[in-house]
Phi, psi and omega in degrees: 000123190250135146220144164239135195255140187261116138190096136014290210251279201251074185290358196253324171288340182292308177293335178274329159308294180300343177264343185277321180296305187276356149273002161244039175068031154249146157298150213213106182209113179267120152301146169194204200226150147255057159298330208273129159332323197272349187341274199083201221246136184301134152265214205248358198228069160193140183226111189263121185264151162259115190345295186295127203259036176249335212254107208267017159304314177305313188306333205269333180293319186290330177295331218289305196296323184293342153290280164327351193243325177288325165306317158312333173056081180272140179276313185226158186253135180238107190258145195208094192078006167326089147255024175240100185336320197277357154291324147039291180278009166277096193108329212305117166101013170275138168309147175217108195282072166301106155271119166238180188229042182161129218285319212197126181319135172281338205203172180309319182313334160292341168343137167243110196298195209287293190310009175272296183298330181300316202280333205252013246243319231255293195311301166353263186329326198253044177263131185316289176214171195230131173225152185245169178255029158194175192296282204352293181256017163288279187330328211268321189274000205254344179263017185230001224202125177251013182266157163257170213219112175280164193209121169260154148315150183279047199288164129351128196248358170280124161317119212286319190279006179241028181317142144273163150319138199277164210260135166284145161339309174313323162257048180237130202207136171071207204184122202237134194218126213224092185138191200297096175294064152266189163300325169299346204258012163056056184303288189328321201279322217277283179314318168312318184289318225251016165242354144313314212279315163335315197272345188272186186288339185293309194325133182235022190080005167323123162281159158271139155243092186282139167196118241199087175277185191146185194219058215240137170264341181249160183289150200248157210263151171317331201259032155252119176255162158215118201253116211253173190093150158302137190242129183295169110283024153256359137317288230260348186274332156266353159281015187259298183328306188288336184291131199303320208177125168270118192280088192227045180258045181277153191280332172258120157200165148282285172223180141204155197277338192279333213253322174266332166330307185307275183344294175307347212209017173051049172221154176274157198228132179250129158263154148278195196267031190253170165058222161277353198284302187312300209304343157301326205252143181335161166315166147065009197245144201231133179288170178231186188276134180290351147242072158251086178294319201269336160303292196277010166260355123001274170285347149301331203291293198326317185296333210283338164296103172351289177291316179290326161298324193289293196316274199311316171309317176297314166318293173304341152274006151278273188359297185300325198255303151002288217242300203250019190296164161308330187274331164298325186296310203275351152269357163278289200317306194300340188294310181292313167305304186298346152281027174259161168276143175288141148328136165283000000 
C-alpha cells in the first residue's frame, strides 16, 4: 500500500501518522508545510512546499513537487486541512480519504472564505471516503454528508520517544490549560472555579498555568501564571507532564488534542460535556456542564492531592495506550484504504 498524505497545516500529527503506517509496512510520502511550529528539519518521506500563493517561491516548489509525487505512484491520497487549489493536483483522479477534525469553526478565525470553499467544493464532494476522530463528529458530518465517515482514534500528535517518565506523586505540582486561549476555551468560568478552589480548604498551593496566546481581559489573582505567546514542546511537557490535571473545560469543542495529549504524558483531563470530549475520558471520570463552577472547583478540590492525582494520571494513561496510540490510529486507516479500490 503506497499512500501519499496531504497536511499542510498539522506535521507533527501527520508524522506520527505516517511512522505508524510504515511500521506496519506501507509506504508512505507526506506533502506538508513549515506552517506548523513544531516542523523541524524534512525527514526522508516528506516534501516541504513553500505555502504561498502570492509568492513566486511557492508556484516553484509546487511545480518542483508535482513530479516528485507522480514519481512515488500512490494507490490512495489521504488529505487533511487542504486549502491551496493546486493541491489539488496531487493524487489526482486517485481514491482519496479526507480527514476531518472538527464539525464546525470554533471562532471566526477559523472561518474558511468563500473562494476557498468555492475552489473545494467539486474536490470535496469526490472524496472517496471521509473519517473523522471521534463518533462525535462522525455522527455530526454523517447528518450534513451523504458519503460515509469512518471514525479513527484521536492519537497524540507528540512524537511516542519523546514521551518522559511518568511523574510520582512527589512531583506533581498545579494545574495546566494549555492552547489558543479564546472564548470557546471558557477562560472565564474556569478562573472563576479556580478562585473558589484558592479560597477552600483544598488549594494545596497550586498555580492555574495558562500557556498561550489568547484574549483574557481581566486580572488574573497570583495564583494565575500565564505564560504568553506560541508554545514549543519543550516548553510545555514538562509543566503539562507535572501536572495534577489538565483543564479541557470548553464551551465550544470537536475533540481535542490537548486531552489525548494530557493522557499520553499520564495526566488526567477535566472535561465538559461538549463535542467528543467525555467519549474521549478513562472509565469512570464524568464530564461536567460548561457552566458548571462549582462542579469544576469541585474537580480542583479532588485533583489537588497529590496520590489522587499521580493514580487518575496513571489511569489515564492506560487509557491512552488502550485506545489511542498511534498504532491503533494506523490499523484503522489500512483497513479503510485498503478497502478501497487501486489505480489500474
Amino acid at each position: 500500500m503506497r499512500i501519499l498524505w496531504l497536511s499542510p497545516w498539522m506535521r507533527p500529527l501527520a508524522r506520527v501518522h505516517a511512522e505508524a503506517l510504515r511500521a506496519r509496512g506501507a509506504a508512505v510520502l507526506l506533502v506538508t508545510s513549515d506552517q506548523h511550529p513544531e516542523s523541524g528539519p524534512a525527514r526522508d518521506y516528506e516534501l516541504v512546499l513553500e505555502p504561498s500563493l502570492k509568492e513566486p517561491a511557492g508556484w516553484v516548489s509546487w511545480a518542483r513537487t508535482v513530479p516528485q509525487v507522480r514519481a512515488f505512484r500512490p494507490d490512495v491520497v489521504i488529505d487533511e486541512l487542504v486549502r491551496d487549489p493546486r493541491w489539488q493536483v496531487f493524487g489526482a483522479g486517485l481514491p482519496r480519504v479526507r480527514l476531518i477534525h472538527d464539525d464546525r469553526p470554533h471562532d471566526a478565525s477559523e472561518e474558511v472564505p468563500r473562494w476557498r470553499s468555492a475552489a473545494f467544493r467539486w474536490w470535496d464532494k469526490n472524496t472517496a471516503h471521509r473519517v473523522a476522530f471521534s463518533d462525535y463528529v462522525a455522527r455530526r458530518i454523517s447528518a450534513r454528508e451523504s458519503s460515509p465517515v469512518g471514525v479513527v482514534p484521536l492519537t497524540s500528535d507528540l512524537d511516542p520517544q519523546r514521551v518522559p517518565p511518568f511523574v510520582p506523586a512527589g512531583g506533581r505540582r498545579d494545574f495546566v490549560l494549555v492552547g489558543r486561549l479564546n472564548g470557546y476555551k471558557n477562560v472565564g468560568l474556569i478562573l472563576d472555579a479556580w478562585q473558589a478552589h484558592v479560597d477552600g480548604p483544598a488549594w494545596q498551593g497550586d498555580n492555574l498555568v495558562l500557556i498561550g496566546d489568547g484574549d483574557i481581559r481581566r486580572a488574573l489573582p497570583d495564583s494565575v501564571r500565564w505564560i504568553r505567546g506560541p508554545y514549543s514542546y519543550d516548553s510545555v511537557l514538562q509543566p503539562l507532564s507535572e501536572a495534577k490535571a489538565s483543564v479541557v473545560h470548553y464551551r465550544q469543542a470537536s475533540q481535542s488534542g490537548v486531552q489525548t495529549l494530557s493522557m499520553q504524558l499520564g495526566v488526567n483531563v477535566i472535561v465538559s460535556t461538549e463535542g467528543a470530549l467525555p467519549e474521549f475520558q478513562p472509565p469512570g471520570e464524568v464530564a461536567l456542564h460548561r457552566d458548571d463552577t462549582s462542579g469544576l472547583t469541585a474537580a480542583f478540590d479532588r485533583h489537588a492531592e497529590p496520590a489522587v492525582a499521580a493514580r487518575l494520571g496513571w489511569e489515564a494513561q492506560a487509557h491512552y495506550t488502550q485506545n489511542f496510540t498511534a498504532d491503533h490510529a494506523a490499523a484503522k486507516l489500512l483497513a479503510i484504504c485498503e478497502r478501497l479500490p487501486r489505480p489500474h
